[in-house]
C-alpha positions as CSV (number, residue, x, y, z in Angstrom):
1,X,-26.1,31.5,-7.0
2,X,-22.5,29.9,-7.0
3,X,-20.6,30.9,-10.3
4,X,-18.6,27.6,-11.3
5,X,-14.7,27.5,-11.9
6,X,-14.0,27.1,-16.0
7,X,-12.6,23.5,-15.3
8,X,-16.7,23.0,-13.4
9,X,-18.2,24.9,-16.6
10,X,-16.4,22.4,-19.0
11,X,-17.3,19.2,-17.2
12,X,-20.8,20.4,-16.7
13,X,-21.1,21.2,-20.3
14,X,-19.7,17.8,-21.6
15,X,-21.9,16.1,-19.0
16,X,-24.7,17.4,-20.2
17,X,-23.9,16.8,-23.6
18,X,-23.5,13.0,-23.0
19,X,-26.9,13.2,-21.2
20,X,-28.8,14.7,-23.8
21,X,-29.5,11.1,-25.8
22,X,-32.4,9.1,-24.7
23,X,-31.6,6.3,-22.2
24,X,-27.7,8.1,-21.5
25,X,-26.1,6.7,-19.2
26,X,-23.2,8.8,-17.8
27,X,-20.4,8.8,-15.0
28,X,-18.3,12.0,-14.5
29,X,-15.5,11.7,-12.6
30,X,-13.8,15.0,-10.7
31,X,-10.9,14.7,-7.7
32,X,-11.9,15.2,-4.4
33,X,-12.4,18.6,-3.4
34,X,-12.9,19.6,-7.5
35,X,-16.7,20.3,-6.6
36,X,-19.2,17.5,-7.9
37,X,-21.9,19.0,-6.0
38,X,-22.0,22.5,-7.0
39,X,-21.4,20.9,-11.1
40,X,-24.7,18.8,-10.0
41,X,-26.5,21.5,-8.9
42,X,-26.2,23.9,-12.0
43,X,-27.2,21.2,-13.9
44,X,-30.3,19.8,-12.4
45,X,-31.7,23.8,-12.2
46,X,-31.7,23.7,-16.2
47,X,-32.6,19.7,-16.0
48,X,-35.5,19.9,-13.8
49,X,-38.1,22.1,-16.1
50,X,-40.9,20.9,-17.9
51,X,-42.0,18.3,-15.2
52,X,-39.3,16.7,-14.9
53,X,-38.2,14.6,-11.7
54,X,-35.0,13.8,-10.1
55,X,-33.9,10.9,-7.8
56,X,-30.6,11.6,-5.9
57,X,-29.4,8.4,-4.6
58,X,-26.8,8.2,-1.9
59,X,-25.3,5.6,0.9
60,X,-25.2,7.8,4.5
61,X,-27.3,10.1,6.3
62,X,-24.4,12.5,6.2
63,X,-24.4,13.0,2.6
64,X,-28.2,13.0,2.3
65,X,-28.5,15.8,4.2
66,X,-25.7,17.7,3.1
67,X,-26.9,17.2,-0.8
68,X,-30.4,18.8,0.5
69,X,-28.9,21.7,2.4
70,X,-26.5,23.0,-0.8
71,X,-28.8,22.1,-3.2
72,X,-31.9,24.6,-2.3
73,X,-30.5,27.6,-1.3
74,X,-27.2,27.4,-3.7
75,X,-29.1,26.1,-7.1
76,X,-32.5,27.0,-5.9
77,X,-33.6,23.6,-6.5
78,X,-36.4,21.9,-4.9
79,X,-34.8,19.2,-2.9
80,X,-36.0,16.7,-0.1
81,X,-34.8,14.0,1.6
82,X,-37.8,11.5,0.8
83,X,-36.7,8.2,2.7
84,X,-38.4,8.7,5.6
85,X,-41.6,9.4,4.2
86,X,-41.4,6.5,1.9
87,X,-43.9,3.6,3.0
88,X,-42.6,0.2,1.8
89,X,-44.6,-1.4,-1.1
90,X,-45.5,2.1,-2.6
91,X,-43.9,4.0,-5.2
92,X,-40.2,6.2,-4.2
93,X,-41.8,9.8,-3.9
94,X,-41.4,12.4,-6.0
95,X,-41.2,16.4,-6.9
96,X,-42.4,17.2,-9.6
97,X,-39.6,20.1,-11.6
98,X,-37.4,18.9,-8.2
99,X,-35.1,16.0,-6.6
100,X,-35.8,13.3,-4.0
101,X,-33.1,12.4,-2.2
102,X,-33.0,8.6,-1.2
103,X,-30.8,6.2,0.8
104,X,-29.3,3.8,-1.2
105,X,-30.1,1.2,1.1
106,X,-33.3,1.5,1.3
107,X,-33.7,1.7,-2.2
108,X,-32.1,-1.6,-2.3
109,X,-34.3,-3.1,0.4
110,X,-37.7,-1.9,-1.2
111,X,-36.6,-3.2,-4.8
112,X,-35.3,-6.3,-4.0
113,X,-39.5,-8.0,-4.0
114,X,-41.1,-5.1,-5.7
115,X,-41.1,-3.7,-9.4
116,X,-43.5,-0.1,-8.2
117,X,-40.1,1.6,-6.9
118,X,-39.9,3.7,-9.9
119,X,-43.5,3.9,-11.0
120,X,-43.4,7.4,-10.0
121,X,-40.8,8.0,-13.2
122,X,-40.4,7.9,-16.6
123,X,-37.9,8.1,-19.7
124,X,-37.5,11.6,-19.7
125,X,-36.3,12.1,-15.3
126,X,-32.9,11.3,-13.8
127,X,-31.4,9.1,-11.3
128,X,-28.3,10.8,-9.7
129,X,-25.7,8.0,-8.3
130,X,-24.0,9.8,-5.0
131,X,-20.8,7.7,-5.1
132,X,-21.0,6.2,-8.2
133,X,-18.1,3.8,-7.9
134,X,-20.7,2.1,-5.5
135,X,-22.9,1.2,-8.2
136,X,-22.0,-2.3,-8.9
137,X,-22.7,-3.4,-5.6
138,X,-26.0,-5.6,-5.8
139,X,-28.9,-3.1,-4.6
140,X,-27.4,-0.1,-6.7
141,X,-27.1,-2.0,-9.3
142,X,-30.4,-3.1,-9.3
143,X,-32.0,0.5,-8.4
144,X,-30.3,1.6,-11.8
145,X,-31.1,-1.4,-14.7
146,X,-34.9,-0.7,-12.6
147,X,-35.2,3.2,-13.6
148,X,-36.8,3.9,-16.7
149,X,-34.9,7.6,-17.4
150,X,-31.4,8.6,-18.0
151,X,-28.4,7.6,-15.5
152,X,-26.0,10.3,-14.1
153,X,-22.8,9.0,-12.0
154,X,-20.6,11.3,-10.0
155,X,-17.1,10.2,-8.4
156,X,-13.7,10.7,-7.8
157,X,-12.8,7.5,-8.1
158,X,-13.8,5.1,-10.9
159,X,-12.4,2.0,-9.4
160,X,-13.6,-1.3,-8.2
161,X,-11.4,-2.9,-5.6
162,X,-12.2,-6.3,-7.5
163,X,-9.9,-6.3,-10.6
164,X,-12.5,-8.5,-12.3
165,X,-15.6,-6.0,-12.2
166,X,-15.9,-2.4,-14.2
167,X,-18.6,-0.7,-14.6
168,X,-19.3,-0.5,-18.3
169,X,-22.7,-3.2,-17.5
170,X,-24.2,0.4,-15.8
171,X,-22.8,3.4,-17.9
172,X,-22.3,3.9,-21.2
173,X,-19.8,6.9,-21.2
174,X,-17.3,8.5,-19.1
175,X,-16.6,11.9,-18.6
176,X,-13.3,12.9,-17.3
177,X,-12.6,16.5,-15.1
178,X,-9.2,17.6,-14.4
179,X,-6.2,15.9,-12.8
180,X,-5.9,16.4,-9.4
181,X,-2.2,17.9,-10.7
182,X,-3.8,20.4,-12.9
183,X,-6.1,22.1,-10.3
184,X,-3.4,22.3,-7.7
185,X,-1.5,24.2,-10.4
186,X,-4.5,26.8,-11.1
187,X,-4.8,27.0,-7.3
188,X,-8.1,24.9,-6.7
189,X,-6.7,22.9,-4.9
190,X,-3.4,22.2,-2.3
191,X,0.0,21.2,-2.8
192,X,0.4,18.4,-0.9
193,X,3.9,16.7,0.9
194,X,3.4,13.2,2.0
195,X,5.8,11.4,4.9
196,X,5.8,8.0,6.0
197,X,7.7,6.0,8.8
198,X,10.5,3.7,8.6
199,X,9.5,0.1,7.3
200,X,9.7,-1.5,10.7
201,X,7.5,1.1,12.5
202,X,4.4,1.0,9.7
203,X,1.2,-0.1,10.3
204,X,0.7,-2.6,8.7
205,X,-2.4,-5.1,7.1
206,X,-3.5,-8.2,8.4
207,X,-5.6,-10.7,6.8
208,X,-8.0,-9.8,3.9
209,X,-11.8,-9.8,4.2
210,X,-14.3,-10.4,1.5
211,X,-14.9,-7.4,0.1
212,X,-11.1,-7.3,-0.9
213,X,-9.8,-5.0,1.7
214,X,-7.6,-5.5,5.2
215,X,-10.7,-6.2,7.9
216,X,-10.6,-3.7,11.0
217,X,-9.7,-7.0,13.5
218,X,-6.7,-8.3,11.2
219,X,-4.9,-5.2,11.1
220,X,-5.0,-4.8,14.6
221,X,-3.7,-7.9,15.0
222,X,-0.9,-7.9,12.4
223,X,0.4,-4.6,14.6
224,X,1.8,-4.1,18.1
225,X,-0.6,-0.9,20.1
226,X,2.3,0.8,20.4
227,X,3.3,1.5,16.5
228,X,-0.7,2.3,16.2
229,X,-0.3,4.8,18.8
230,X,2.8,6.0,20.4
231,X,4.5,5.5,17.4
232,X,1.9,7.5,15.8
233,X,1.6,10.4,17.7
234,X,5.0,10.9,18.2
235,X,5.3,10.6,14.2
236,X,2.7,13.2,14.1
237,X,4.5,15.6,16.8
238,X,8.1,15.7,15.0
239,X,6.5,16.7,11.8
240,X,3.0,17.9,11.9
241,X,2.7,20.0,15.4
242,X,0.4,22.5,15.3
243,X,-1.3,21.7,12.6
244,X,-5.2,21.0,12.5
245,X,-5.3,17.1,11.4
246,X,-8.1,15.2,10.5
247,X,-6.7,11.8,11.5
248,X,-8.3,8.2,9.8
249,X,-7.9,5.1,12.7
250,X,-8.7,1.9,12.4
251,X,-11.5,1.0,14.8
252,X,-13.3,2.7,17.4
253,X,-11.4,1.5,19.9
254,X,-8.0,2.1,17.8
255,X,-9.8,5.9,17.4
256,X,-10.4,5.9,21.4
257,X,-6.6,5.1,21.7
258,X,-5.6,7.8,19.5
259,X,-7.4,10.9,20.9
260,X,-6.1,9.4,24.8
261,X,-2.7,9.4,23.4
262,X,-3.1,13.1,22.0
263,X,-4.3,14.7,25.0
264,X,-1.8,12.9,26.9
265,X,0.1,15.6,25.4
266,X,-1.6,18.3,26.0
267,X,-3.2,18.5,22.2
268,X,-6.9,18.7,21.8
269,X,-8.2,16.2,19.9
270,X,-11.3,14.3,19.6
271,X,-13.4,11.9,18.0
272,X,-16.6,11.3,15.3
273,X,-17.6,7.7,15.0
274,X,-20.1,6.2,13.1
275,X,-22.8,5.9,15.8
276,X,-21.7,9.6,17.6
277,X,-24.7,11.6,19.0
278,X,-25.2,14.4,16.2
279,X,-25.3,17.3,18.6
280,X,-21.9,15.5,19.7
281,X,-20.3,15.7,16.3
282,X,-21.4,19.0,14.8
283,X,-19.9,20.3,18.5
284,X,-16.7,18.6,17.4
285,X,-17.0,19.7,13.6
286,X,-17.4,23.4,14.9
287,X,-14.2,23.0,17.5
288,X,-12.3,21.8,14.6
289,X,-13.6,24.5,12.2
290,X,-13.0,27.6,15.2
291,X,-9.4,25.9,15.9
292,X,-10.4,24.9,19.2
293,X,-9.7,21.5,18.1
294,X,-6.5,20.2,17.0
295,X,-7.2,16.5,15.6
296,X,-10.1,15.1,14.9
297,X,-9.9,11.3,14.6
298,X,-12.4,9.5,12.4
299,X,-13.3,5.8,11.7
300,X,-15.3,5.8,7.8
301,X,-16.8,8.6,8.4
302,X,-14.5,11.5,6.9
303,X,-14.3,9.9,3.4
304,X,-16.4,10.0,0.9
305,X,-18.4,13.8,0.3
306,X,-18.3,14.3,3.6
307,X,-18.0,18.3,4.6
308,X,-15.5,18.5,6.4
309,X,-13.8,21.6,7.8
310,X,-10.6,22.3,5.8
311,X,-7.5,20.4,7.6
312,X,-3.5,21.7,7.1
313,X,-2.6,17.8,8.0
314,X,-3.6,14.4,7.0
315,X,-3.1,11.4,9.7
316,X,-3.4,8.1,7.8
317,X,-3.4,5.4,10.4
318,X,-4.6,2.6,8.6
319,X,-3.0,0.6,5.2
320,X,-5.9,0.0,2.1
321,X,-5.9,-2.1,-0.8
322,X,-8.4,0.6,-2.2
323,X,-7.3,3.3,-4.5
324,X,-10.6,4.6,-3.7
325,X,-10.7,5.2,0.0
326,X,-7.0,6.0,-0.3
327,X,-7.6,8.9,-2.8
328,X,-10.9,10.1,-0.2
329,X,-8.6,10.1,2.4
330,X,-5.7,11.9,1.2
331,X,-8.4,14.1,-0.7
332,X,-10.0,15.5,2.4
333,X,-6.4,17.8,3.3
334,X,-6.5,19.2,-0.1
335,X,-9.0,22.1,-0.3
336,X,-7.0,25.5,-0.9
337,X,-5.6,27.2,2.2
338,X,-6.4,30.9,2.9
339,X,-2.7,31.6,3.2
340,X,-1.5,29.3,0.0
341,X,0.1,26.9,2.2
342,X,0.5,22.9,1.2
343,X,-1.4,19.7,2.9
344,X,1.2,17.4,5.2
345,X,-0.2,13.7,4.9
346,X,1.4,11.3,6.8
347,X,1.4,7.9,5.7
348,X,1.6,5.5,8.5
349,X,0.9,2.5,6.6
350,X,2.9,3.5,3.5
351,X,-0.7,3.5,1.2
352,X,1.4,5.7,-1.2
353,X,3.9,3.2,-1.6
354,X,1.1,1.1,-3.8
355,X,-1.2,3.6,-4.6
356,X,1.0,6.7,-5.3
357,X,1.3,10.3,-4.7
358,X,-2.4,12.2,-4.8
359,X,-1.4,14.4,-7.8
360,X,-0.1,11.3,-9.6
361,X,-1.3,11.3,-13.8
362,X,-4.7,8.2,-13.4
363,X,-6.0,7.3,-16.2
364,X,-9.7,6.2,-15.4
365,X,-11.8,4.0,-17.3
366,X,-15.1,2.3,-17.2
367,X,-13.8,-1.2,-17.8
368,X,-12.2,-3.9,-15.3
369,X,-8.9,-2.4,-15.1
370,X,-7.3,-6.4,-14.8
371,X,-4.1,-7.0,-12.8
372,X,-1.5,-4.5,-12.8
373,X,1.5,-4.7,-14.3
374,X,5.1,-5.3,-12.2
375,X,7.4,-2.7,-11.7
376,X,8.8,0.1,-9.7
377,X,6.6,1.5,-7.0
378,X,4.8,4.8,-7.7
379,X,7.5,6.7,-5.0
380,X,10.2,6.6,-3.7
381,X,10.8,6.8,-0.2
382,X,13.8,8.6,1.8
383,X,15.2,7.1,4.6
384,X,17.2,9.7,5.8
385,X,13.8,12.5,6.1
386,X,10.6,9.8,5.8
387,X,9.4,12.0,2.9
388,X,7.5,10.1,-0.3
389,X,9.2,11.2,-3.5
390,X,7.8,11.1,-7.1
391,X,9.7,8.1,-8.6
392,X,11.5,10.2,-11.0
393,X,13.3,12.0,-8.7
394,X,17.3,10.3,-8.0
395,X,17.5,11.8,-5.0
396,X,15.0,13.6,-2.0
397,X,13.8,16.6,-2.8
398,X,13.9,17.4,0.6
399,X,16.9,16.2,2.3
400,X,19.1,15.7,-1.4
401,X,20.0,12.2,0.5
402,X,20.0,9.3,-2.5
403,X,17.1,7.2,-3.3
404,X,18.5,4.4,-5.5
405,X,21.0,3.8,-6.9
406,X,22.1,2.3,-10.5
407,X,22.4,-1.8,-11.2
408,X,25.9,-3.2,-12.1
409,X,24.1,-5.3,-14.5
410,X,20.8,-3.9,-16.0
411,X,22.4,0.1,-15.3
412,X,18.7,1.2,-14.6
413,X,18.4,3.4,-11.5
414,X,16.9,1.7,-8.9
415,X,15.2,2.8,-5.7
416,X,16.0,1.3,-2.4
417,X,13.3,-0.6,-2.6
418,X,14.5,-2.8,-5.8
419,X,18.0,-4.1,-4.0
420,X,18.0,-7.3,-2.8
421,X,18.7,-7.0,1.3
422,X,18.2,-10.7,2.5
423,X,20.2,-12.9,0.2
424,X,23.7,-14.8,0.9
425,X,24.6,-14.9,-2.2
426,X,27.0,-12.0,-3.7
427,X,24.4,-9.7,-5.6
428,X,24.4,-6.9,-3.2
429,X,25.2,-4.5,-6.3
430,X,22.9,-5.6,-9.0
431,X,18.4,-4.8,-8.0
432,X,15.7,-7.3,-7.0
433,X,15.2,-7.8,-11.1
434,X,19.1,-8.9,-11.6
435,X,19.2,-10.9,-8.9
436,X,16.4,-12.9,-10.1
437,X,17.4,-13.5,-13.3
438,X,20.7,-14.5,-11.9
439,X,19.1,-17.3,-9.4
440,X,17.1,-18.4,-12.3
441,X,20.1,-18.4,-14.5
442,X,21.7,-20.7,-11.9
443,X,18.6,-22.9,-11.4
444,X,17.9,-21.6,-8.0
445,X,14.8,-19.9,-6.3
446,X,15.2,-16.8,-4.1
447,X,16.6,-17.4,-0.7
448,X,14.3,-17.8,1.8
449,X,15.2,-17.6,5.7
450,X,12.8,-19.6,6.9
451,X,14.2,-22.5,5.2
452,X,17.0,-24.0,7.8
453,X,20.9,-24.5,6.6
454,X,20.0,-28.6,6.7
455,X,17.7,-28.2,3.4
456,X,20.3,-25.9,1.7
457,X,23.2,-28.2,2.3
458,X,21.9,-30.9,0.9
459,X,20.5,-29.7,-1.9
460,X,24.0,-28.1,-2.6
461,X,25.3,-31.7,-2.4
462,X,22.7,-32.5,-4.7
463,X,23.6,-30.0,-7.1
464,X,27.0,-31.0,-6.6
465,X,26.7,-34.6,-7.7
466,X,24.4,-33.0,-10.9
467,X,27.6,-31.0,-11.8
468,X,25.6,-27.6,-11.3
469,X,28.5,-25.9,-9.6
470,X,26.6,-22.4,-9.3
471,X,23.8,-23.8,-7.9
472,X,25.9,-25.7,-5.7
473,X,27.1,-22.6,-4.7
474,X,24.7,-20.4,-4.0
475,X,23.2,-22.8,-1.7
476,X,26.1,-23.1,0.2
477,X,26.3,-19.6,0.6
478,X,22.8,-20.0,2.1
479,X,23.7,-22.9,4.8
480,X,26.5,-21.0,6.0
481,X,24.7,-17.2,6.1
482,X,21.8,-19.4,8.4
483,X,23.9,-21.4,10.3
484,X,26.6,-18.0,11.1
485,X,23.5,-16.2,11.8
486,X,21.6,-18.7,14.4
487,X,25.1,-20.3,15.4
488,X,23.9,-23.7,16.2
489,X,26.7,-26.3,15.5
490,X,29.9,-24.6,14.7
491,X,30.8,-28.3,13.5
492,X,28.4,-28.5,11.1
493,X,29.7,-24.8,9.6
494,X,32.9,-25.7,9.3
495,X,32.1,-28.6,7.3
496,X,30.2,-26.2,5.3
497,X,33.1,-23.6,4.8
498,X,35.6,-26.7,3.3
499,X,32.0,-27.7,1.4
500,X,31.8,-24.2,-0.7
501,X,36.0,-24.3,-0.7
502,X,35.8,-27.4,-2.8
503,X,32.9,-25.6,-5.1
504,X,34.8,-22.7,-5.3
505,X,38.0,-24.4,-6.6
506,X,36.2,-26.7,-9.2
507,X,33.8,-24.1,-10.2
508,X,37.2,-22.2,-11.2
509,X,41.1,-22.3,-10.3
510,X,41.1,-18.7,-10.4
511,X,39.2,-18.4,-6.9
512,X,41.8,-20.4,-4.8
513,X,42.2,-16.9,-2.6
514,X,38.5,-17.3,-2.0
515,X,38.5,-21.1,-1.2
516,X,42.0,-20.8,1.5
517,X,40.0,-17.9,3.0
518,X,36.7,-20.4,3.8
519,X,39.8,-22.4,4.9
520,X,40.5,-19.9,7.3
521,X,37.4,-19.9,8.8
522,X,37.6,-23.5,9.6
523,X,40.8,-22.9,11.4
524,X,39.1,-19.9,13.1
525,X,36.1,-22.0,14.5
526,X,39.3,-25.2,15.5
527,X,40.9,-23.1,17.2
528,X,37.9,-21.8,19.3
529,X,37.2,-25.2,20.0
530,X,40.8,-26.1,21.2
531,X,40.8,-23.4,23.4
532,X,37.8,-25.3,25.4
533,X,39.8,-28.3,25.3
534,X,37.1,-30.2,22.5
535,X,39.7,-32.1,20.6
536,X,37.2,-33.7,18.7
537,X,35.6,-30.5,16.8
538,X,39.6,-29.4,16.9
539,X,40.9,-32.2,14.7
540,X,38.3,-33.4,12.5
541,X,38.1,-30.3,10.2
542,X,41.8,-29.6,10.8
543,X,42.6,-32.4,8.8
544,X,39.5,-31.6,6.2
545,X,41.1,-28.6,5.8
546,X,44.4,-30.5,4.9
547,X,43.0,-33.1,3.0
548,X,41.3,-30.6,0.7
549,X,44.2,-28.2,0.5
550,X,46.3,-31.7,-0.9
551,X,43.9,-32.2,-3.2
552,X,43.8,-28.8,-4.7
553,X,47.6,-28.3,-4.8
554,X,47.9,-31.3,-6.6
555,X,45.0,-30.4,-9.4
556,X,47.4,-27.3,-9.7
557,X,50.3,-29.3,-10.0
558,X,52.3,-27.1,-6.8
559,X,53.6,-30.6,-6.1
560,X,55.8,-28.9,-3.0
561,X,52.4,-27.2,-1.5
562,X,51.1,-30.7,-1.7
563,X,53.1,-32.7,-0.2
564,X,53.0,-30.0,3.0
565,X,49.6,-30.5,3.3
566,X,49.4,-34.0,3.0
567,X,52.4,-34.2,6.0
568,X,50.0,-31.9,7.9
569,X,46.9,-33.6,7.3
570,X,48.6,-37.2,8.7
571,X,50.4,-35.7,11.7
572,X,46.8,-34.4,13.3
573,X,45.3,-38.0,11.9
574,X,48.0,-39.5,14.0
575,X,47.2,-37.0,16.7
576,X,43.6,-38.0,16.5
577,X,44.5,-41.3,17.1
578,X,46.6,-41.1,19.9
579,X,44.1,-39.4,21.6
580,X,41.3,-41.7,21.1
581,X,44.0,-45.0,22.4
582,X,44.7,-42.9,25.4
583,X,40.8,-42.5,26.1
584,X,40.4,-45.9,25.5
């Protein structure tokens, strides 16, 4: 018999509490690794006396025979996997002061036409939902508001992809084991560090599917083979060498890929797919366990409940919108190590970057948990080591390199993630927050680069003729930062240049230095253009430049500065027209 840890004792004590009214209906929620199972089976041996009967409901073969092989000889309860002996149209079978273990599916195929499912039941047995976070789906769902006894959930994670759905229409009460921080403290479970690529060598997701999440095809198209793999592996080599990985791919061919690329190297590694021969993967499950097997690549199947041999190293190659799978994933690295050591997950797709760290504070709840609300993501990542940070940490932990850095404006530390990197505009000291506000201020949306300089001129004229000088501004900042950038018509940026001068002068006579430097520029790009002997783009901003520097002079009453540019602006008109009577 398997004595339980004091946090198991607790939960199994308040479980059975909540259970204890007629009709209960109960979820209990534990962190991977915390030991649902054994929790289960000390409390169905005191719950299945008297008569009672037990249904154990669960969603893969896997788990269903797992369940029946700890069950009997840990809890010395009477278990059986009962779906293949289950004849449609009849009642689900039963053991009487014992469990049935049934596939979920099945369940949900032989309930859909047929009320006799649970004839073999009544108020006073249990239904046991494997998975529970499952249980709003439409044939688990079903299989519970069917069952005439009392409802007992167990997961890890009480979250619905969907931010619409809970699942307080199926339980009544949730019970709440330890934080996944707490029992790494008591040493029940491992420390963990996680590390995750630079931005532009993630994997990342493609287009969404319907239940939520990024679909197996649109992630490998969103991503070049080479970031899946290469990139991958040799992610996995400078940090993770050595250590036995369970590694989550994409598809089975993306899986295939992987394992090719490892033993390119010389590392052992292997594969267990959904549709792998059995004697096949318990050969590869014993490698892995023996340490003749360094990785062991997965598609699904390593996630949720599934006994796995302990792993020193993580391998995430996939992004998720799901906390869930995220949390099973990350979960599976985190048993306790024999010699105390910690769990290395790496992040290829950055998950942790929206979900957070594993021992992150998660406050569950049986109802929809809605949208969530904006702010700073849950880490924050190094870019001088790749490591994933806890967001109240200034600088790495590892490395001690900066991680943000405080806003001119607001004065709240940011993390590199919150400054503004694409923008024109001067707010390269102020975060993503500040710079909003200050394009709102100013009437003006975020800049967006895929927007050409033609649109941003002309609305800056717009703006101009509207008197909104900051807007006017700003958008000129933008035509010249696309046109500098994709160099298309040097004309058209010089004409730009004496554009934001002009703004610059009537948006305030204190910024003259910055309007005869855009001056500058102009001469720069005429003088480029003279050198090729193109009098045309030579002379026609020349005297812009002129014209403009009269005009301002003048508004500033240096009457001598004036007249100089005014003699300067007619000598290259007369210029330009001798050259155009010669041509002629």
């Amino acid at each position: 018999m398997i004595r339980l840890r004091p946090y198991q004792q607790e939960l199994l004590e308040k479980s059975q509490a909540a259970l204890a009214l007629d009709g209960a209906r109960v979820m209990t929620q534990l962190p991977t690794g915390g030991g649902k199972t054994e929790i289960a089976g000390a409390l169905l041996k005191e719950f299945l006396v008297d008569g009672r009967k037990a249904v154990w409901l669960t969603h893969r073969e896997e788990l269903a025979n797992q369940t029946e092989e700890r069950l009997s000889p840990n809890w010395s309860v009477s278990a059986m996997s009962g779906t293949d002996s289950w004849s449609p149209r009849r009642p689900a079978p039963r053991i009487v002061n014992g469990v049935v273990i049934l596939k979920a599916q099945t369940v949900s195929r032989r309930n859909k036409d047929s009320a006799v499912v649970w004839d073999n039941y009544s108020p006073d047995d249990l239904l046991v939902i494997d998975e529970a976070h499952h249980a709003p789906a439409t044939g688990w769902e079903r299989a519970i508001k069917q069952w005439p006894g009392k409802v007992w959930g167990l997961t890890a994670t009480p979250w619905r992809l969907t931010q619409r759905e809970g699942f307080d229409h199926l339980f009544h009460v949730l019970v709440t084991g330890q934080q996944t921080s707490e029992m790494q403290e008591n040493g029940f479970l491992a420390r963990s560090r996680i590390f995750a690529p630079t931005p532009d060598d993630r994997i990342k997701g493609g287009e969404v599917g319907q239940l939520g999440d990024f679909t197996e095809g649109g992630i490998e198209r969103a991503n070049e083979q080479l970031v899946m793999t290469t990139l991958a592996v040799n992610f996995w080599r400078n940090l993770a060498e050595g250590r036995q990985t369970v590694a989550y791919a994409v598809s089975k061919g993306h899986a295939a890929n992987l394992v090719r690329a490892f033993r390119d190297w010389g590392i052992s590694a292997s594969s267990i797919l959904s549709d792998t021969p059995q004697d096949e993967r318990e050969q590869a499950i014993e490698d892995f366990k023996n340490g003749n097997l360094t990785v062991l690549v997965n598609v699904a199947v390593a996630t949720e409940g599934f006994d796995l041999p302990d792993a020193s190293c993580v391998m995430i190659t996939r992004p998720t919108k799901s906390l869930a799978l995220y949390l099973q994933m990350v979960g599976r690295g985190l048993r306790p190590k024999d010699d105390g050591g910690d769990c290395l997950i790496l992040d290829l797709a950055s998950n942790a970057e929206e979900h957070g760290l594993p021992e992150d504070y998660r406050e569950w709840s049986l109802i929809a948990r809605g949208n969530p609300a904006p702010g700073d993501p849950p880490v924050r990542y190094c870019h001088e080591c790749n490591f994933m940070a806890h967001p109240a940490h200034h600088k790495c932990p590892k490395c001690n390199a900066d991680l943000g850095k405080p806003c001119r404006l607001c004065g709240k530390f940011r993390p590199w993630s919150r400054w503004t990197v694409d923008c024109p505009v001067e707010h390269e000291e102020v975060c993503d927050r500040c710079h909003d506000d200050a394009h709102a201020k100013i009437g003006v949306g975020r800049y967006d680069p895929k927007l050409d300089s033609k649109f941003y001129s002309e609305r800056a004229s717009e703006f101009h003729k509207q008197g909104h000088l900051e807007a006017a501004l700003a958008d000129y900042y933008a035509a010249i930062h696309i046109e500098k950038t994709r160099r298309t018509d040097s004309f058209q940026l010089a004409l730009l240049y004496i554009s934001r001068a002009r703004i610059y002068f009537e948006l305030d006579h204190d910024k003259i230095e910055l309007a005869e430097s855009d001056f500058e520029e102009v001469a720069k790009i005429a003088h480029e253009h003279r050198e090729r002997n193109v009098d045309f783009y030579y002379m026609l901003p020349k005297a812009a430049i002129y014209e403009e520097r009269h005009r301002m002079y003048k508004d500033l009453g240096w009457d001598e500065k004036a007249e100089c540019a005014r003699r300067k602006m007619q000598e290259i008109s007369d210029l330009w027209n001798k050259s155009r009577s010669t041509e002629r």
